[in-house]
PDB file as gemmi writes it, atoms N, CA and C in Angstrom:
CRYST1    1.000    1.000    1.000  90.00  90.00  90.00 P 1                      
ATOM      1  N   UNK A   1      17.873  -0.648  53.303  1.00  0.00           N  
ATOM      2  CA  UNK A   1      16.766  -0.252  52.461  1.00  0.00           C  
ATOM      3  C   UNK A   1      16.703  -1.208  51.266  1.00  0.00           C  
ATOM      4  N   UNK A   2      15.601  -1.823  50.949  1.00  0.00           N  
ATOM      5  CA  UNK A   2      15.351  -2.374  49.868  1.00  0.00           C  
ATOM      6  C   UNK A   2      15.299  -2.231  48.373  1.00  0.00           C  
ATOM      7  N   UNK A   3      16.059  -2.702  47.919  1.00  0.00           N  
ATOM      8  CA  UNK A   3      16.261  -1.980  46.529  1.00  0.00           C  
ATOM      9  C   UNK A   3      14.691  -2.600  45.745  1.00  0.00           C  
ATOM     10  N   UNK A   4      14.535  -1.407  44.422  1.00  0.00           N  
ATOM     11  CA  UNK A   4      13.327  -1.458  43.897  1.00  0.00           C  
ATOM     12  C   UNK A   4      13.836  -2.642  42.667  1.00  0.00           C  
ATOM     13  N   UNK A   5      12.466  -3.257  42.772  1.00  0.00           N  
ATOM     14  CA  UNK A   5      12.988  -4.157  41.184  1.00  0.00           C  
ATOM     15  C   UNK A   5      13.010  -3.752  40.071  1.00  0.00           C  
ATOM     16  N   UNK A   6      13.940  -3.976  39.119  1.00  0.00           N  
ATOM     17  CA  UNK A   6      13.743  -3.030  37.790  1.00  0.00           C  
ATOM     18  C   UNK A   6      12.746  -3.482  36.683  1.00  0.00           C  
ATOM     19  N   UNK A   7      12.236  -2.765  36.575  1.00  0.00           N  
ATOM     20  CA  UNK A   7      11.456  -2.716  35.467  1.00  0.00           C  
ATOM     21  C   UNK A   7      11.741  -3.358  34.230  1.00  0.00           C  
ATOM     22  N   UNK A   8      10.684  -4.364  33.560  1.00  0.00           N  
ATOM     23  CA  UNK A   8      11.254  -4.737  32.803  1.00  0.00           C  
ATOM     24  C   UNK A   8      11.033  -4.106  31.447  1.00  0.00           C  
ATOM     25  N   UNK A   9      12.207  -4.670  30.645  1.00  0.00           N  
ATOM     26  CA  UNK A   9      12.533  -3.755  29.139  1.00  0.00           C  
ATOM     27  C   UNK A   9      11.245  -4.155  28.448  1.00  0.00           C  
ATOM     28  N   UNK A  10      10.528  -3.155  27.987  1.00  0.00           N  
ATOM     29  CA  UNK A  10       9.442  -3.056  26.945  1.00  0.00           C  
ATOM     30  C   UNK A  10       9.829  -3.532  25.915  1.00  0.00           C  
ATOM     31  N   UNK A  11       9.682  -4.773  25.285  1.00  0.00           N  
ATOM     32  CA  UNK A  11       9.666  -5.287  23.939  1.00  0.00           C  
ATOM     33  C   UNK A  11       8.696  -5.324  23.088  1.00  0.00           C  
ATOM     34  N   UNK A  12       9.320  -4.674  21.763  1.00  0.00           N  
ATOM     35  CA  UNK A  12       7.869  -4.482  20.915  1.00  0.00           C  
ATOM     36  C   UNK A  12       8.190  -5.368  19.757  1.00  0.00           C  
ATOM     37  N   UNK A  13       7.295  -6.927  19.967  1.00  0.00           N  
ATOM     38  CA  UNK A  13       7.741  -7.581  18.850  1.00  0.00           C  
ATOM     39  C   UNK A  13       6.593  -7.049  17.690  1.00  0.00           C  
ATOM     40  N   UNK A  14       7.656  -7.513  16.229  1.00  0.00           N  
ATOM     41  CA  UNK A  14       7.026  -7.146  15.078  1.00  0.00           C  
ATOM     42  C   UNK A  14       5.690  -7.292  14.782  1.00  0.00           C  
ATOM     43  N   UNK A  15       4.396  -7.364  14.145  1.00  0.00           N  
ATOM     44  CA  UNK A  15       3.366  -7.694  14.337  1.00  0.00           C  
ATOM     45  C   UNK A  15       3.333  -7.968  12.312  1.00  0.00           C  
ATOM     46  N   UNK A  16       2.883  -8.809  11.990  1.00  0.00           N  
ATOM     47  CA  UNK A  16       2.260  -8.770  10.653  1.00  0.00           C  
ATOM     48  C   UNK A  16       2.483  -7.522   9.737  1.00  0.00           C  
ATOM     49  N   UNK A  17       0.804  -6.886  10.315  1.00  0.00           N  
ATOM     50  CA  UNK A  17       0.553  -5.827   9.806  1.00  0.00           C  
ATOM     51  C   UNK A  17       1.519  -5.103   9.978  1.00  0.00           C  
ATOM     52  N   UNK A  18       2.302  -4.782  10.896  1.00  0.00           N  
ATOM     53  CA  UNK A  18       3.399  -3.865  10.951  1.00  0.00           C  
ATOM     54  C   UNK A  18       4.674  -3.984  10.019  1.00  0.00           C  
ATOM     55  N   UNK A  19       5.136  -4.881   9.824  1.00  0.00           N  
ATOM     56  CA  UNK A  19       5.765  -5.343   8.566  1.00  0.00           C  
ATOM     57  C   UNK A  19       5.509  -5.096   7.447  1.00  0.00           C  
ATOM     58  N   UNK A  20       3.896  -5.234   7.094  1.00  0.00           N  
ATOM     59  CA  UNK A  20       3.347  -5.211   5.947  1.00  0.00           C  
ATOM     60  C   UNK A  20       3.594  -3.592   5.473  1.00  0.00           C  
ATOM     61  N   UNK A  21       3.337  -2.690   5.888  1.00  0.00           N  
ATOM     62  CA  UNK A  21       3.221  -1.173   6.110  1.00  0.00           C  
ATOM     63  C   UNK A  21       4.318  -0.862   5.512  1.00  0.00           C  
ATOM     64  N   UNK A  22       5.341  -1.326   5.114  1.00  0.00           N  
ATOM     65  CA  UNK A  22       6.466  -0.656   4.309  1.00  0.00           C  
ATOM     66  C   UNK A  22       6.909  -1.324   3.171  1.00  0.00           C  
ATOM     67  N   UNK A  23       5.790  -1.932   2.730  1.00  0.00           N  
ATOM     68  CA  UNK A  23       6.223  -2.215   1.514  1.00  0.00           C  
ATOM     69  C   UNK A  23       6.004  -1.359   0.775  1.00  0.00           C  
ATOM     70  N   UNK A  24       6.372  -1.082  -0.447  1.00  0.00           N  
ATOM     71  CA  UNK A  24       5.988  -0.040  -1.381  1.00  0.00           C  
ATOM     72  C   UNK A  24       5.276  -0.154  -1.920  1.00  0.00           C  
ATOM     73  N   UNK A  25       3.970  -0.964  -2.061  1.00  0.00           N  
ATOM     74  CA  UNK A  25       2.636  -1.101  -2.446  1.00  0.00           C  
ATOM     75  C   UNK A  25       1.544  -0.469  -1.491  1.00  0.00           C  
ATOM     76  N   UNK A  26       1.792   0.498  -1.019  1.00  0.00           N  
ATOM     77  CA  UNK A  26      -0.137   0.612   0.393  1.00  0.00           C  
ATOM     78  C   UNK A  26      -0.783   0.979  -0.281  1.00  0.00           C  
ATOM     79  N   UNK A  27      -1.706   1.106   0.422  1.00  0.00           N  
ATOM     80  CA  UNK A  27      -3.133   1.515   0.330  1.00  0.00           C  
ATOM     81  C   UNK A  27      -3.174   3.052  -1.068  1.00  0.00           C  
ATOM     82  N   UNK A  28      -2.838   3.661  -0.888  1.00  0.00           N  
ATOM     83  CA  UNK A  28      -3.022   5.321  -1.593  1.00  0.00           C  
ATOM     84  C   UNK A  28      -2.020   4.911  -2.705  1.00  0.00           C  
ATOM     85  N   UNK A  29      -1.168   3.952  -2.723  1.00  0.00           N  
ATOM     86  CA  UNK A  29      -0.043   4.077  -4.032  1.00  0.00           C  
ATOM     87  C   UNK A  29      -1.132   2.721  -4.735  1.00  0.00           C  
ATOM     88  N   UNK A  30      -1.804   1.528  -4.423  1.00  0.00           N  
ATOM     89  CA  UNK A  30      -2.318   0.871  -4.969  1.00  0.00           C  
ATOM     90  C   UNK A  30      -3.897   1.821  -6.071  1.00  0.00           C  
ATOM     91  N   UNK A  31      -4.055   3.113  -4.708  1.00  0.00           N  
ATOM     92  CA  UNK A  31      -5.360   3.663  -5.900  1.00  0.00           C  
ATOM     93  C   UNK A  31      -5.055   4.352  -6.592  1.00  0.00           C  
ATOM     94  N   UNK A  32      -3.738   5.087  -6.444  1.00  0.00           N  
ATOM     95  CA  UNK A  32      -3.481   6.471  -6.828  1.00  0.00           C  
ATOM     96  C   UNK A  32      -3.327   5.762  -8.258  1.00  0.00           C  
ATOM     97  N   UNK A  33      -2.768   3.990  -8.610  1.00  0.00           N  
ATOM     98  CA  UNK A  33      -2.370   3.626  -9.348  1.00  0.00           C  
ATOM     99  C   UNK A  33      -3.372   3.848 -11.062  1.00  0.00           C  
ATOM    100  N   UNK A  34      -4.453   2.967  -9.885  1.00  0.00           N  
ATOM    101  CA  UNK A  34      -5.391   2.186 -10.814  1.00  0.00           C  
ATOM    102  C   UNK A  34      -6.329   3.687 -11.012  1.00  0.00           C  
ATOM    103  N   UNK A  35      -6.579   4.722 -10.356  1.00  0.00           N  
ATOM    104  CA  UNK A  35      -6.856   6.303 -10.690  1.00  0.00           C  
ATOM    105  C   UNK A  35      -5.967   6.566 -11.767  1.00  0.00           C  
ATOM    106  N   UNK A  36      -4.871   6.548 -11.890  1.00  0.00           N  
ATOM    107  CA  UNK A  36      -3.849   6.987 -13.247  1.00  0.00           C  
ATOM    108  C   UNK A  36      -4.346   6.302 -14.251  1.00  0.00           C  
ATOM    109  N   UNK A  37      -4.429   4.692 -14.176  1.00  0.00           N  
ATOM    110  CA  UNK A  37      -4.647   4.196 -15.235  1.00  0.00           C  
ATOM    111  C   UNK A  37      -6.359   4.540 -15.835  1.00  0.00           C  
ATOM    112  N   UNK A  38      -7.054   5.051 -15.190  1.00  0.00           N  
ATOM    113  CA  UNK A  38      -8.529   5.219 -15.632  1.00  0.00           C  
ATOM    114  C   UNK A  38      -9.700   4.304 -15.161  1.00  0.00           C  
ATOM    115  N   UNK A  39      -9.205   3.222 -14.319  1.00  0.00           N  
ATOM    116  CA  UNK A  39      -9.947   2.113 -14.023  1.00  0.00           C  
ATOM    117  C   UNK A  39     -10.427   1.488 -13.506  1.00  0.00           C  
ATOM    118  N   UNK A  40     -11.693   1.460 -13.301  1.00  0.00           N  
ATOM    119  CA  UNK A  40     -12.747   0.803 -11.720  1.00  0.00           C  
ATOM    120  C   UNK A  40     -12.075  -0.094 -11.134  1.00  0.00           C  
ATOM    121  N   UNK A  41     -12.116  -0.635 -10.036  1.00  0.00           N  
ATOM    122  CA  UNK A  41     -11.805  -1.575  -9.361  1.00  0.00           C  
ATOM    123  C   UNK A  41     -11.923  -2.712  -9.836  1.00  0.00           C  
ATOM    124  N   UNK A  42     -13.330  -3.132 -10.519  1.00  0.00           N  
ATOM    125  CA  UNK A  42     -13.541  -4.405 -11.645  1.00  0.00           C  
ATOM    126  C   UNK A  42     -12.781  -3.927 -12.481  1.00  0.00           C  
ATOM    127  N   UNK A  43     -12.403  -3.494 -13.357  1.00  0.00           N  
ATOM    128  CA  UNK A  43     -11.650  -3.505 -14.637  1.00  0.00           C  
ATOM    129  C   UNK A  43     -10.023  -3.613 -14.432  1.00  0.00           C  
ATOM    130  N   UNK A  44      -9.369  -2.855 -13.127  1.00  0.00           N  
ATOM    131  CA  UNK A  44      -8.228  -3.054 -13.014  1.00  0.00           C  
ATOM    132  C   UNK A  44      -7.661  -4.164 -12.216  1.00  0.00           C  
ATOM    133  N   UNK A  45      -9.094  -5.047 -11.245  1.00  0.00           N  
ATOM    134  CA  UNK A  45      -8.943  -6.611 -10.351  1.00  0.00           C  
ATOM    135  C   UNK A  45      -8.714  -7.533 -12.349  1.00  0.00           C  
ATOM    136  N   UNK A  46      -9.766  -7.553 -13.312  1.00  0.00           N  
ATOM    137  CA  UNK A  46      -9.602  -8.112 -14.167  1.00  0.00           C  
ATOM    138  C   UNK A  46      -8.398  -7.816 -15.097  1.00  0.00           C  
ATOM    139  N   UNK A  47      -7.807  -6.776 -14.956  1.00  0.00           N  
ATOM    140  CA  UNK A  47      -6.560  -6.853 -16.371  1.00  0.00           C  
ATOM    141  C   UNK A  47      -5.351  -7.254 -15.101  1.00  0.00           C  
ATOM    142  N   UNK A  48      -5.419  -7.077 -13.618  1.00  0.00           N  
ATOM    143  CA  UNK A  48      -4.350  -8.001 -13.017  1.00  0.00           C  
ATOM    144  C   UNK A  48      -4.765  -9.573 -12.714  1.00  0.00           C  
ATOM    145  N   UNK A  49      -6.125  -9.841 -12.879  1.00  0.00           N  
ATOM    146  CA  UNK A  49      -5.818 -11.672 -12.982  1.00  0.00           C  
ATOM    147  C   UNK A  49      -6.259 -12.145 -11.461  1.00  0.00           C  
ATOM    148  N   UNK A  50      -7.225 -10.832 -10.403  1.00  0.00           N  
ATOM    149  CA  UNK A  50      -7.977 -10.793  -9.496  1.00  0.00           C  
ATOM    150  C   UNK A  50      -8.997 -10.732  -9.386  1.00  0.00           C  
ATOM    151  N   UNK A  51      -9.673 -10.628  -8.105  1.00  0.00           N  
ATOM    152  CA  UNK A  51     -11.220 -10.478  -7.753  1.00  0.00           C  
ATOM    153  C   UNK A  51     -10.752  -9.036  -7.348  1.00  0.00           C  
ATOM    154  N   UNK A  52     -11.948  -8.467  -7.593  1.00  0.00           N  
ATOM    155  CA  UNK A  52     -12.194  -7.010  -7.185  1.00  0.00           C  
ATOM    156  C   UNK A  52     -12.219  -7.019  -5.599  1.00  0.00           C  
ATOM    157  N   UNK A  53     -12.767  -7.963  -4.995  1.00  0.00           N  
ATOM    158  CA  UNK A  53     -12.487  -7.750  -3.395  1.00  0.00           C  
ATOM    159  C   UNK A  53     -10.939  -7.452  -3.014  1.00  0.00           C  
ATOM    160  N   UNK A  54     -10.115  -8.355  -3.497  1.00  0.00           N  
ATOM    161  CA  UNK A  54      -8.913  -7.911  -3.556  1.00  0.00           C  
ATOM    162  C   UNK A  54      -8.465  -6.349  -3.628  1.00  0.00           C  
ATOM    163  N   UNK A  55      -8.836  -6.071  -5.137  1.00  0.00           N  
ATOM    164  CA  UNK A  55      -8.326  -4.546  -5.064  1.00  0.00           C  
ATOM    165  C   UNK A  55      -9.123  -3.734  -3.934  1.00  0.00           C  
ATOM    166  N   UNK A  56      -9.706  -4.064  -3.395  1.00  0.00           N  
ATOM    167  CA  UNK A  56     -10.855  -3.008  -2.399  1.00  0.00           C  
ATOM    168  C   UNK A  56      -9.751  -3.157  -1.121  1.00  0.00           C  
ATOM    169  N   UNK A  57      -9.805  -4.364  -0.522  1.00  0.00           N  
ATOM    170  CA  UNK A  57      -8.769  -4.905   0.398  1.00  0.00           C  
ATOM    171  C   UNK A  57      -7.702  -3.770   0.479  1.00  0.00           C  
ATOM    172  N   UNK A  58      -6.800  -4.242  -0.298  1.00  0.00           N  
ATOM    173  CA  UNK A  58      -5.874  -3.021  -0.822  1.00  0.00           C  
ATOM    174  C   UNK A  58      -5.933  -1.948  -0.758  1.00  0.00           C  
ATOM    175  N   UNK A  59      -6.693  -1.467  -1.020  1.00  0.00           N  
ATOM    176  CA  UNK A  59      -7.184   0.230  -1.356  1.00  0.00           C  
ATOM    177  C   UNK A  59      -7.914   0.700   0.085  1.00  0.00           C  
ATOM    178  N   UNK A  60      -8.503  -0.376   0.844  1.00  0.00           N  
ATOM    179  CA  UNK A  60      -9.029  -0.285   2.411  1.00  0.00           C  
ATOM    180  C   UNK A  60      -7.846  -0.363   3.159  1.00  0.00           C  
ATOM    181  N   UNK A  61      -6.668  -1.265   2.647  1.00  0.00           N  
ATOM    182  CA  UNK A  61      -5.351  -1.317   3.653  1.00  0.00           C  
ATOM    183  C   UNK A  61      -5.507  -2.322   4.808  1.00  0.00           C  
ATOM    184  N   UNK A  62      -6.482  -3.087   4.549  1.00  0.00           N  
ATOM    185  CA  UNK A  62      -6.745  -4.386   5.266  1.00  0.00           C  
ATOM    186  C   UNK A  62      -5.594  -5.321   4.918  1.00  0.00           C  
ATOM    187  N   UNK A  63      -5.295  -5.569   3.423  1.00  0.00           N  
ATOM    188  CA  UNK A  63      -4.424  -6.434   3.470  1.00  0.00           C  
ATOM    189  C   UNK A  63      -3.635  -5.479   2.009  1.00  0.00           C  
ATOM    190  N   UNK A  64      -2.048  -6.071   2.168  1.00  0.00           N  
ATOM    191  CA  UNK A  64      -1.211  -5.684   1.113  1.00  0.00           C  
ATOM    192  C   UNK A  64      -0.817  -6.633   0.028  1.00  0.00           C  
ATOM    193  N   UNK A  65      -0.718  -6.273  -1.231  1.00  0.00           N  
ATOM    194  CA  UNK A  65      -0.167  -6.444  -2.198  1.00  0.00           C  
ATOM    195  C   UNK A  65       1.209  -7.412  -2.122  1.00  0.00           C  
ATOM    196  N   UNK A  66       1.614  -8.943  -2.133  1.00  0.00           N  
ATOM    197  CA  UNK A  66       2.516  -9.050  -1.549  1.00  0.00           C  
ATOM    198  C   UNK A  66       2.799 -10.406  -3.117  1.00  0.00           C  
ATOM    199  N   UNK A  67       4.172 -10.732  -2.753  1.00  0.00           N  
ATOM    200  CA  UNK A  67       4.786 -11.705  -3.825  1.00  0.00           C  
ATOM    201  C   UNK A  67       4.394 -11.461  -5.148  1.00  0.00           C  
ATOM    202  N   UNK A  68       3.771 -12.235  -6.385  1.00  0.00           N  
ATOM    203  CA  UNK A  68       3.629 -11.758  -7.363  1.00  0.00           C  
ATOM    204  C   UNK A  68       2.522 -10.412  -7.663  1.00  0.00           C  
ATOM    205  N   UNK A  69       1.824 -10.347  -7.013  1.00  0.00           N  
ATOM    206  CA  UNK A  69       1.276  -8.977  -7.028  1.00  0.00           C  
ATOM    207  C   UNK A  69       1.922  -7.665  -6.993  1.00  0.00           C  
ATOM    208  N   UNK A  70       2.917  -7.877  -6.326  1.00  0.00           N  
ATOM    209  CA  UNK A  70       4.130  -6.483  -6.023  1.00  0.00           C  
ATOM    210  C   UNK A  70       4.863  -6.505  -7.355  1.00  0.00           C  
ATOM    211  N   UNK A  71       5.028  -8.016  -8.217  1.00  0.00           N  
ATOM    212  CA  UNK A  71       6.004  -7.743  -9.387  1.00  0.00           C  
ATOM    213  C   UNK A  71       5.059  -7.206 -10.419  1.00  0.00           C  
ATOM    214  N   UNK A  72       3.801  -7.587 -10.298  1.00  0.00           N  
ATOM    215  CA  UNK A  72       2.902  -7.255 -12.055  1.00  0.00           C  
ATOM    216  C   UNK A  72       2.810  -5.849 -11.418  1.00  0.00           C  
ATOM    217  N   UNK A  73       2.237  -5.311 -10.495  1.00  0.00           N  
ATOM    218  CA  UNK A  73       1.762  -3.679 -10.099  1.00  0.00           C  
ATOM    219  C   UNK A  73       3.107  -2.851 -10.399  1.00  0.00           C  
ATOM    220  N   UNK A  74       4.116  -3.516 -10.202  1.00  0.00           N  
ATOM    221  CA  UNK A  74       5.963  -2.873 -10.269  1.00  0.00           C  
ATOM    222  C   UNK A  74       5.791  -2.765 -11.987  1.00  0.00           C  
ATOM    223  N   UNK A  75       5.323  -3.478 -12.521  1.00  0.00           N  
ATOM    224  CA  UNK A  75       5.493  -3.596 -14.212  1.00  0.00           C  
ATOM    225  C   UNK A  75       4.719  -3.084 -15.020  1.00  0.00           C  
ATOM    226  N   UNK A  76       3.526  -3.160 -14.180  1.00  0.00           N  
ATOM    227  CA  UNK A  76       2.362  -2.266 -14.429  1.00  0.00           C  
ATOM    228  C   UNK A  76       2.581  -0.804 -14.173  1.00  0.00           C  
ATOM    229  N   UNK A  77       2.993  -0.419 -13.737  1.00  0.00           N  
ATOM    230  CA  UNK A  77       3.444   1.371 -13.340  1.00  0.00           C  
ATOM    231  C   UNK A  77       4.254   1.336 -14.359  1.00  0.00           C  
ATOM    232  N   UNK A  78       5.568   0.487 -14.250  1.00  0.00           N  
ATOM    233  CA  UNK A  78       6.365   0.980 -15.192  1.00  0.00           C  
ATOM    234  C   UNK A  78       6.312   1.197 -16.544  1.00  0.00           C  
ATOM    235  N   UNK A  79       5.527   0.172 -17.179  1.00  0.00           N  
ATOM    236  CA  UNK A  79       4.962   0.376 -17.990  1.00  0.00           C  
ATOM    237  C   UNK A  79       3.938   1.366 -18.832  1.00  0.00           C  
ATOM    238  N   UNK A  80       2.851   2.030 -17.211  1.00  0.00           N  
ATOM    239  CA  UNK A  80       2.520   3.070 -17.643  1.00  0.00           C  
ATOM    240  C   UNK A  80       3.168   4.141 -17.260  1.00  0.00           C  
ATOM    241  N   UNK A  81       4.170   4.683 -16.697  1.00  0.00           N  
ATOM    242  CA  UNK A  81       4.859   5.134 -16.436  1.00  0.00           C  
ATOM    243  C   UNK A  81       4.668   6.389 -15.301  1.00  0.00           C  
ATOM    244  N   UNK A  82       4.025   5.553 -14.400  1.00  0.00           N  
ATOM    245  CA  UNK A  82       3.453   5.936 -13.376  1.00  0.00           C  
ATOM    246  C   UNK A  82       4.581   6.424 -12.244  1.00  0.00           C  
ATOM    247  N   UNK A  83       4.564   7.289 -11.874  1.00  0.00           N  
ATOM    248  CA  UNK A  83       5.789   7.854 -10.693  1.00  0.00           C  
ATOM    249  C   UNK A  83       4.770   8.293  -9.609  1.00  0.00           C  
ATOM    250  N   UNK A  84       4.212   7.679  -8.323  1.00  0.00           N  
ATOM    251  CA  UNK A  84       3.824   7.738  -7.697  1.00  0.00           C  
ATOM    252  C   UNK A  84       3.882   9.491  -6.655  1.00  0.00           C  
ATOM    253  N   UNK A  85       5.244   9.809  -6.957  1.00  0.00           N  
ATOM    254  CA  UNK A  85       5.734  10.679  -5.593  1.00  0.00           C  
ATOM    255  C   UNK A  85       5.483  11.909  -6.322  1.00  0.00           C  
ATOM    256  N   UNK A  86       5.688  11.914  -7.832  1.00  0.00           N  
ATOM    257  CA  UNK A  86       4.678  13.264  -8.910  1.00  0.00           C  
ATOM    258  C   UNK A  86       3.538  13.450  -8.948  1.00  0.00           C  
ATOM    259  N   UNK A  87       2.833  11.811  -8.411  1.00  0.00           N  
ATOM    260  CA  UNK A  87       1.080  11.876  -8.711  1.00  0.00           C  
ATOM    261  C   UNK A  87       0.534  12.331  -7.330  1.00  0.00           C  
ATOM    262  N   UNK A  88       1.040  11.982  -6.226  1.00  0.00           N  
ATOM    263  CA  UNK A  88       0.573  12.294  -4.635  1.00  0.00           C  
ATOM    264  C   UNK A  88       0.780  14.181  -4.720  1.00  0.00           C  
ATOM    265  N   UNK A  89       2.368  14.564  -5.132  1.00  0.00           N  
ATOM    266  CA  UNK A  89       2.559  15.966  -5.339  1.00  0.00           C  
ATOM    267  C   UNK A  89       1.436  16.780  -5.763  1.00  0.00           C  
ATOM    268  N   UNK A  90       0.966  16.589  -6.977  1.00  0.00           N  
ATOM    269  CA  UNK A  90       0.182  16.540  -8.155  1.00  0.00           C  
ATOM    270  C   UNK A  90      -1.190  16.999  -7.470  1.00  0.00           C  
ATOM    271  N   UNK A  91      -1.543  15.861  -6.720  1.00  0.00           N  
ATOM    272  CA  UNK A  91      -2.851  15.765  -6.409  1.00  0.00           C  
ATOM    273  C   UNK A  91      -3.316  17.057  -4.702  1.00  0.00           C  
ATOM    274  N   UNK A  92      -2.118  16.902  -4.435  1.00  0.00           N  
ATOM    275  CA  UNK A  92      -2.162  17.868  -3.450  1.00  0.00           C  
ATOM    276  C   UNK A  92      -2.205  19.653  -3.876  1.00  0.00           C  
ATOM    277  N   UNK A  93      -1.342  19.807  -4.397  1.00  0.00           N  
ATOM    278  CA  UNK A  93      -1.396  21.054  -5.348  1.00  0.00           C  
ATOM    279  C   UNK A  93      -2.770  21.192  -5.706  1.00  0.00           C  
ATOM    280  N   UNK A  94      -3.808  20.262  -6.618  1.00  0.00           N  
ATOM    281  CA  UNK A  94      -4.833  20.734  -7.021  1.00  0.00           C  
ATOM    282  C   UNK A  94      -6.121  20.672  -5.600  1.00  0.00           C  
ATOM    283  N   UNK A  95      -5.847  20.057  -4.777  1.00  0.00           N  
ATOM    284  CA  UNK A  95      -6.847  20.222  -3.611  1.00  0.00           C  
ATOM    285  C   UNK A  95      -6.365  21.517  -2.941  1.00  0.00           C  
ATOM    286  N   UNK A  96      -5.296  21.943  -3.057  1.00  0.00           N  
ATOM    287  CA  UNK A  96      -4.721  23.051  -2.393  1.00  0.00           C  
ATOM    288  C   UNK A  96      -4.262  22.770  -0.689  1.00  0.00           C  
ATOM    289  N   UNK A  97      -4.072  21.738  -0.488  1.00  0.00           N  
ATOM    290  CA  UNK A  97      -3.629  21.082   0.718  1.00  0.00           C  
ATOM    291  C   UNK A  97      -1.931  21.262   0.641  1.00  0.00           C  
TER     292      UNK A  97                                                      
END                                                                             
């Protein structure tokens, strides 16, 4: 009897975007940000030293926040003293979700 051929091992190489997804900048922590601070998309692309398409990008999750953008937004929270995982809490409580 003929033996069956084995199947081969499913490899799931990394993809970009898939990488990108764990940085600690996405999509909901980039708005939840610039929502804390009070500030349109133009006003908070201009006090980081961007185009507003950018922050939209971001906030759409098309593309992430990466190299010096991750350090000013890191300095920028800290500064305002933004704790992301109180503001998501926060915001859920008042939708009642």
């Amino acid at each position: 009897m003929p033996r069956k051929p084995k199947e081969p091992a499913k490899v799931k190489y990394p993809t970009r975007r898939s990488r990108q997804k764990s940085a600690a900048w996405d999509a909901e922590r980039v708005k939840a940000l610039r929502e804390f601070l009070g500030l349109t998309q133009t006003q908070f692309a201009e006090e980081l030293g961007i185009l507003q398409q950018t922050v939209s990008q971001w906030e759409c999750g098309y593309h992430y926040p990466k190299g010096a953008s991750v350090k000013v937004l890191t300095m920028v929270s800290e500064k305002a003293k933004f704790n992301y995982g109180e503001a998501a809490s926060s915001e859920k409580s008042e939708t009642g979700t």
